[in-house]
C-alpha positions in Angstrom: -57.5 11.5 -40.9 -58.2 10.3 -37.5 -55.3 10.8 -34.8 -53.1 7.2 -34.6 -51.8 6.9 -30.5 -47.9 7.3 -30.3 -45.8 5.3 -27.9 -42.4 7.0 -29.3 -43.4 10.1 -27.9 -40.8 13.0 -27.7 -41.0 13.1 -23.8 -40.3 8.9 -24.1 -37.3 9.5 -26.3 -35.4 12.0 -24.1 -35.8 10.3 -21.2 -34.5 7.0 -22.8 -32.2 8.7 -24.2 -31.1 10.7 -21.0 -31.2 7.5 -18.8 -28.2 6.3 -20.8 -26.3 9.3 -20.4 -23.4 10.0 -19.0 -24.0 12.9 -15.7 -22.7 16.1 -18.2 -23.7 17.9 -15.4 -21.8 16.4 -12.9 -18.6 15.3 -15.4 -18.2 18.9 -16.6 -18.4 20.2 -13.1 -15.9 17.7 -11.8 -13.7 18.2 -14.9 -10.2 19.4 -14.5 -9.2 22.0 -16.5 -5.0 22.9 -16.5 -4.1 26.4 -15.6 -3.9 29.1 -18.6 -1.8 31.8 -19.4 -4.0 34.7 -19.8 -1.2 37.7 -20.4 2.3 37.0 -22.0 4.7 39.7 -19.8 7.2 41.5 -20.7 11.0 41.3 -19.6 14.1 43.7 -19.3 16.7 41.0 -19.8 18.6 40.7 -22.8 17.5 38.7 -25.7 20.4 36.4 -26.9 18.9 35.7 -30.4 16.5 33.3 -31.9 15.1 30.1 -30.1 12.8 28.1 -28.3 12.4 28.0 -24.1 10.3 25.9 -22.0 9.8 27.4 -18.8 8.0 25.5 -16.4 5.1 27.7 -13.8 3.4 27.3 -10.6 0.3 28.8 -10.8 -1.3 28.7 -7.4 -5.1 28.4 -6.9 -4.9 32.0 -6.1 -3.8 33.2 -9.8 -0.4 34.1 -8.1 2.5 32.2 -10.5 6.2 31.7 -9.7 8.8 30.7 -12.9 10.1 27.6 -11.5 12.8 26.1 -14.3 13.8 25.6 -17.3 12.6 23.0 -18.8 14.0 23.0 -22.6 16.0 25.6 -24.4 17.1 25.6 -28.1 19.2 28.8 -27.1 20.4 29.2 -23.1 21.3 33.1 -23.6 17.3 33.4 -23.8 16.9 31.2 -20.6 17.1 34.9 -18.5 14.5 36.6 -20.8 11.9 33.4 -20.9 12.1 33.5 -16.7 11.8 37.1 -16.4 8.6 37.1 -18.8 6.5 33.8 -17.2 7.1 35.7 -14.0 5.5 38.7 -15.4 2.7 36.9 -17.3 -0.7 36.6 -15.5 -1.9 33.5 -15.7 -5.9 31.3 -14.6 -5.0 28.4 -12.1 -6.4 24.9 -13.2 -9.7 23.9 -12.0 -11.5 20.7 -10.8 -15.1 22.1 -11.6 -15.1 24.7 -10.1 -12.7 24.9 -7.6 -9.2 26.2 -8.4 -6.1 24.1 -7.4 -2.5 24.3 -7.9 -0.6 23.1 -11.0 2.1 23.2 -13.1 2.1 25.0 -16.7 4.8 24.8 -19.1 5.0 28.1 -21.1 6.4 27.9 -24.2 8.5 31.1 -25.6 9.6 31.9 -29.0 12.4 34.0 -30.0 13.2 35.6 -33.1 16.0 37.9 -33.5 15.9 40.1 -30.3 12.0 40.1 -30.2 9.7 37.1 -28.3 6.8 36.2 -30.5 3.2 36.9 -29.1 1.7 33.6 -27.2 -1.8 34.3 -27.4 -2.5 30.9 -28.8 -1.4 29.3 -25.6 -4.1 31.9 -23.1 -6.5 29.6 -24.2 -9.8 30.4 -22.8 -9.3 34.0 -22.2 -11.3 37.2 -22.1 -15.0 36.9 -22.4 -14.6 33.2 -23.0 -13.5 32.6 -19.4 -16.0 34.5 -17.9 -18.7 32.7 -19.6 -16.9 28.9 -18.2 -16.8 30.6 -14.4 -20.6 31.4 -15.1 -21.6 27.9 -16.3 -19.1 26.0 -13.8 -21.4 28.5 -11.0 -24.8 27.1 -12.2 -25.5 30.6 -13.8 -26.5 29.3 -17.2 -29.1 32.3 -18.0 -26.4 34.4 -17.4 -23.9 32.7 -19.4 -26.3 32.2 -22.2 -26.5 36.3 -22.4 -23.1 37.0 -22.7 -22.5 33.8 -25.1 -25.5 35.3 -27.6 -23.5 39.1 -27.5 -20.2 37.7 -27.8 -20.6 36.2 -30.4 -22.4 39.2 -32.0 -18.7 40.0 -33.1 -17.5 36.9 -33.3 -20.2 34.5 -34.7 -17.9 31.6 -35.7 -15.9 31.2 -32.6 -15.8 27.6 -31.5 -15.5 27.8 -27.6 -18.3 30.6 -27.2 -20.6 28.4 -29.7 -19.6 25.5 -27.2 -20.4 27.9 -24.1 -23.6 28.6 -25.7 -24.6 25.0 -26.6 -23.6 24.3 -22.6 -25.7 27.0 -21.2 -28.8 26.0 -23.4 -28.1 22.3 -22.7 -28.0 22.9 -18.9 -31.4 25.0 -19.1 -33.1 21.6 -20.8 -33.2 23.7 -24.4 -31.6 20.7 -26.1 -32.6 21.8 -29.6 -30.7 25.0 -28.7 -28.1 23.3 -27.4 -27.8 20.9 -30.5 -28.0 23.9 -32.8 -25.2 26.3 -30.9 -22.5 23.5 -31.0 -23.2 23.1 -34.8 -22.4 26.5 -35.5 -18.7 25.5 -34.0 -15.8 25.0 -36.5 -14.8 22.4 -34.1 -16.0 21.6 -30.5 -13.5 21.6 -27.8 -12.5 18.7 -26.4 -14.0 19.9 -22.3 -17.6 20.6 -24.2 -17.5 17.2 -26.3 -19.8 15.0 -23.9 -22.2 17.6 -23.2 -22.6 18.1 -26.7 -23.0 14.8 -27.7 -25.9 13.9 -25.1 -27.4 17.6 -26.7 -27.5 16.3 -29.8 -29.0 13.1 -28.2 -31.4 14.8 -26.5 -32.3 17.2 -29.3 -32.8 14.3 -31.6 -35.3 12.8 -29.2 -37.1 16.5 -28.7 -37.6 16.7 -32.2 -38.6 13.0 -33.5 -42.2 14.0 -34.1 -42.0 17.7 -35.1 -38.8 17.7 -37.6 -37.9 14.1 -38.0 -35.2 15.5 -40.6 -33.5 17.3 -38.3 -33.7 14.5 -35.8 -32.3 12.0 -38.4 -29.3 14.4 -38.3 -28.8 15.2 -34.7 -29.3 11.6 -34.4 -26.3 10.3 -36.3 -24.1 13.2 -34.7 -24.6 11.8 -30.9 -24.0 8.5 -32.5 -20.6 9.3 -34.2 -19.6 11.4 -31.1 -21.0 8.8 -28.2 -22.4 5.5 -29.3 -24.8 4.4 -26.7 -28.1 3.1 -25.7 -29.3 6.4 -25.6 -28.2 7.6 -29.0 -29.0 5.1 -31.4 -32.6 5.0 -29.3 -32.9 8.7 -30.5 -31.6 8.2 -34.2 -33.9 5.1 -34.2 -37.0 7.0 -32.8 -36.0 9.8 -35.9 -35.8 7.6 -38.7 -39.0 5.9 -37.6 -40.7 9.3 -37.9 -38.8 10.1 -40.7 -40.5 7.0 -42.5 -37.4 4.6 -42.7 -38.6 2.2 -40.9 -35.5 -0.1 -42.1 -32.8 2.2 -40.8 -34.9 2.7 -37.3 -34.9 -1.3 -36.8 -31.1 -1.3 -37.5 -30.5 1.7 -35.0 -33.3 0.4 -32.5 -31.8 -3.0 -32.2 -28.8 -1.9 -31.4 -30.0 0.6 -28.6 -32.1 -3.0 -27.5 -29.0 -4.7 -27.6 -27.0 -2.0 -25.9 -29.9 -1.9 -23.3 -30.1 -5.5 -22.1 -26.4 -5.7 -21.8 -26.7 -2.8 -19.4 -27.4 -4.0 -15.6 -28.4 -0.6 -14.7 -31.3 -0.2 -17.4 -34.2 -0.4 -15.6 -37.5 -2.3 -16.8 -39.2 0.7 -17.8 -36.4 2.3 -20.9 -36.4 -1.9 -21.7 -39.8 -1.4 -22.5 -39.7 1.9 -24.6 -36.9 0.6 -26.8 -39.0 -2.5 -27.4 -42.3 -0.1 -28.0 -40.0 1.4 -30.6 -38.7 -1.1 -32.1 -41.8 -3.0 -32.2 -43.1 0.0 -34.4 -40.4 0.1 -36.3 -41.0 -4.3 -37.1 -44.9 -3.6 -37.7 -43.9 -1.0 -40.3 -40.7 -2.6 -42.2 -43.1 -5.6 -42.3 -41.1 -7.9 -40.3 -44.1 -9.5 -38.6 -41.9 -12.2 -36.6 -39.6 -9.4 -35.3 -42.7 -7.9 -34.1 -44.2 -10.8 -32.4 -41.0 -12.1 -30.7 -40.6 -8.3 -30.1 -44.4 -7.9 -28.4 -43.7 -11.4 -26.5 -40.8 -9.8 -25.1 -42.6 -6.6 -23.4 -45.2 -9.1 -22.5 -42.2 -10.8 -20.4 -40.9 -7.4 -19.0 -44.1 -5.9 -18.2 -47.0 -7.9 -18.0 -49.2 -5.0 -17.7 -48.0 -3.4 -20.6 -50.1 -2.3 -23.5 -47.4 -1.5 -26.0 -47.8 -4.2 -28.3 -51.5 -3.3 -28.1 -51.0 0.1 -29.1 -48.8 -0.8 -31.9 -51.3 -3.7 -33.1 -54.2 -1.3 -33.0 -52.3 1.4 -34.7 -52.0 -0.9 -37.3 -55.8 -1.1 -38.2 -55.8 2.9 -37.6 -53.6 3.8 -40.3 -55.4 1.4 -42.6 -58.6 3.0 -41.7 -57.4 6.1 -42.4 -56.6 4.8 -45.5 -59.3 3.8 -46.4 -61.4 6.8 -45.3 -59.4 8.8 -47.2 -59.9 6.1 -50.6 -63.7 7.3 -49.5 -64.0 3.1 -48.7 -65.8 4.3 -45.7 -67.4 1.0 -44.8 -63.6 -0.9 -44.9 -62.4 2.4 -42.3 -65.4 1.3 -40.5 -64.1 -1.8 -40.4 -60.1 -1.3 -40.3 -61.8 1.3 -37.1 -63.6 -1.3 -35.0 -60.8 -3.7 -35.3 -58.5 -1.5 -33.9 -60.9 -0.9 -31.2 -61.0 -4.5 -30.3 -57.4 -5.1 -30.4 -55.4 -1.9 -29.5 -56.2 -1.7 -25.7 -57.9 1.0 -24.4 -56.0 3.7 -25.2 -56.6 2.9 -28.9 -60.6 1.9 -28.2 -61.5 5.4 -27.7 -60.0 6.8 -30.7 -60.6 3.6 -32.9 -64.5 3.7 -31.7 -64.8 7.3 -32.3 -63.2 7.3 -35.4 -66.0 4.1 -36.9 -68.6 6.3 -35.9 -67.7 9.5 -37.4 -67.2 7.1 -40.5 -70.5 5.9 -40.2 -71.9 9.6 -40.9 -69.7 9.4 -44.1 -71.8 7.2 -46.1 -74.4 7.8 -48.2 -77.1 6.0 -45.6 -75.8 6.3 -42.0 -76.8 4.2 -40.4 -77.1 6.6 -36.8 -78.1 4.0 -34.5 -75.1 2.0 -35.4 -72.9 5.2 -35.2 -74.5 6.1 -31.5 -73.2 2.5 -30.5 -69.7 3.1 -31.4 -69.7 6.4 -30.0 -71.2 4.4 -26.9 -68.4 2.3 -27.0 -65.7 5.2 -26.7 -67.4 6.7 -24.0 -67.7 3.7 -22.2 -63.6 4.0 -22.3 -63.7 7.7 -21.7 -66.7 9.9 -21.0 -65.3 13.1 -21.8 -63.2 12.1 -25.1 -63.9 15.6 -27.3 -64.0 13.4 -30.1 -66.3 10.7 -28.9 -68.4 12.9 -27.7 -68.7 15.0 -30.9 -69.7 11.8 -32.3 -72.1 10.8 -30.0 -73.8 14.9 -30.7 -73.7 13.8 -34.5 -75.7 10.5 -34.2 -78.2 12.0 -31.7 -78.9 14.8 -33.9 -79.0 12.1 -36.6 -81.5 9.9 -35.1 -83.9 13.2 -34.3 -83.4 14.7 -37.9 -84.7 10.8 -39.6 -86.8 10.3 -37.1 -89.4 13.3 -38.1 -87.7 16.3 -36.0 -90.5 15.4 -33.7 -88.3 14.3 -30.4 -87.8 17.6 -28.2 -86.0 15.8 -26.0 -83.6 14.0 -28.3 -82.5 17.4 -30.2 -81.7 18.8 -26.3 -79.7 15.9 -25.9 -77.8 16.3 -29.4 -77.4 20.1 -28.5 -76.3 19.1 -25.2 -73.4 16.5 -26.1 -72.2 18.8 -28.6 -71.6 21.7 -26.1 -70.0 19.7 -24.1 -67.6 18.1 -26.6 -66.7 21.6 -28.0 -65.9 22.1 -24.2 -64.0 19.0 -23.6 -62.3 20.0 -27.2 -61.2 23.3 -26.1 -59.7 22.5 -22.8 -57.7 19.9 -24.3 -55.7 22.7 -26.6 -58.0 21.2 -30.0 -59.4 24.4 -31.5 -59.6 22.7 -34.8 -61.9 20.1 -33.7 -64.1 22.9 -31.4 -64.5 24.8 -34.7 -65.3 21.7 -36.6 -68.3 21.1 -33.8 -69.2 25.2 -33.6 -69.1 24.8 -37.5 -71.7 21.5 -37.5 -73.7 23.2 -35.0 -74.4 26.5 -37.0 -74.8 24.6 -40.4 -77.2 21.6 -39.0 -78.8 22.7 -35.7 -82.3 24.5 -36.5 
């Protein structure tokens, strides 16, 4: 199956979907956080009996606190013991991103009998936990992301260290790590819900093309959790990949929708929705939402080749189909068309992939399959695959023509060299051994 051209690529999704997104960076750096008690004292005043104080703290940005008042007490003979135990309690001031600042805390005290019960509930981010938030409100996110991975060695379902560790991945661009650490939380903190909604966002985009599944899911996380242009692009972009090409018309309309209404959305994330969604029409079958959808892009970008991609992709997949039917004279045909209409970036492919065809049938027909090769180069001289079919019909032409032509065999031995060069530094060992394999099988 010959290679169809992808507009919806994962890099086009992310950075759709991260032009809709809110800063994280900046909003959970700016964030204020209220102070936290970190260590309930203890007090030598007498305990009255049971109840319920209120005491109300001034935690200064040093750490340093000071019990200010009462605020509430369902027994006033503990009022002595509740002030004497928020002055001996150690406490972490509030935040705005990182800076510490001044605030109030109300501490809440419960007595039972002549005993206060434990407030650990109400520290909070404490311990290990609050180290990990100093290191990502610092920028340190490799560092946070170490301690994150051994704290949670011991405890591997706790929600804020999850979250830490979705945050630290998220802010280090590993948005599939990211997306993936705040799944593994019971419930994500209300501080860490924004980031992890543009992670799952951004994760969904990442993955589109290499798990589509997982994408689907990401997908319709960011969507519950923030539903913007940038999310239901990503869910769109995953269902499309996924093969529901229904669904990702439903999803990509609204992220269109979403999109226009949007003053800041530049021309160029206009365009990528409508690449998308103009897939997404061409392959639910909707051929008027494509057209009014390709008109559009046409009106946005005039210089665009979208629609031309996604017309010429069109005659690729039926090629393939039919290559793969063995109808190789209809993929030769289905090929060529998408040549002519798929703009250049589809010409190469399309006019590599006809010729290759060509050496399918039972009589190729090699001076036919050198002019499509021809054709391909003509778009892009050093295509691997182009030139690979260009070797093939050279070496065709000398083998039917008597194995007489010196020169032409140099020339076939010469292409293919180079295309198993051009293959290799592209990253395409599988087409390089396909050419090394020709070579050795048909080169004498």
């Amino acid at each position: 199956m010959i290679r169809i051209s992808r507009i919806a690529s994962a890099a086009a999704a992310v950075a759709v979907a991260a032009a809709f997104a809110i800063p994280a960076s900046a909003q959970y750096a700016n964030e204020y956080l209220p102070p936290r008690m970190t260590h309930q004292g203890k007090t030598s005043q007498a305990i009255a009996g049971s109840g319920t104080v209120v005491v109300q703290v001034q935690v200064y940005a040093t750490g340093n606190a000071k019990a200010v008042r009462v605020i509430h007490s369902t027994n006033s003979g503990d009022n002595a013991a509740a002030m004497d135990i928020a002055n001996h309690s150690s406490y972490r001031p509030a935040h705005r991103g990182k800076t510490p600042i001044t605030a109030y805390y109300d501490f809440t005290l419960k007595f039972k009998g002549k005993s206060v019960a434990s407030n650990a509930a109400a520290a909070g981010m404490s311990g290990k936990a609050a180290s990990i938030d100093v290191l990502i409100r610092s920028g340190k996110y490799e560092q946070a992301k170490s301690q994150a991975e051994s704290a949670l060695q011991a405890k591997p379902g706790d929600a804020t260290l999850n979250s830490e560790l979705g945050a630290a991945n998220y802010f280090l661009s590993n948005y599939p790590d990211a997306a993936a650490a705040f799944d593994k939380a019971p419930t994500i903190p209300k501080e860490f819900a924004k980031v992890a909604a543009q992670a799952y966002s951004l994760a969904a985009g990442k993955l589109s093309q290499s798990n589509p599944t997982q994408a689907v899911a990401y997908g319709q996380k960011a969507v519950a959790m923030s539903p913007n242009g940038g999310s239901y692009y990503s869910l769109g972009v995953a269902e499309l990949n996924a093969g529901n090409a229904q669904a990702a018309v439903t999803d990509l309309k609204k992220a269109r929708d979403l999109a226009f209404a949007d003053q800041k959305s530049d021309t160029k994330t206009r365009v990528a929705i409508d690449s998308a969604l103009l897939q997404a029409y061409s392959k639910a079958g909707d051929n008027a939402g494509a057209q009014t959808t390709a008109d559009e892009i046409k009106k946005l970008d005039p210089n665009s080749d979208a629609a031309q991609i996604v017309m010429g992709n069109q005659y690729m997949a039926q090629g393939n189909d039919a290559s793969k039917a063995g109808k190789h004279a209809d993929a030769i045909a289905a090929y060529e068309k998408a040549a002519q209409v798929g703009g250049a970036k589809v010409a190469v492919t399309a006019y590599a992939a006809a010729a290759l065809e060509e050496s399918r049938l039972d009589k190729p027909d090699y001076t036919k399959m050198k002019a499509d090769a021809d054709k391909a180069l003509a778009v892009n001289a050093n295509d691997p695959l182009a030139l690979f079919a260009e070797g093939i019909a050279l070496y065709g032409q000398y083998a039917t023509g008597g194995s007489s032509n010196a020169t032409l065999k140099q020339q076939a031995v010469d292409t293919l060299n180079k295309a198993k060069a051009a293959a290799q530094a592209a990253g395409n060992f599988s087409l390089s051994l396909n050419i090394e394999n020709f070579m050795k099988q048909n080169i004498k």
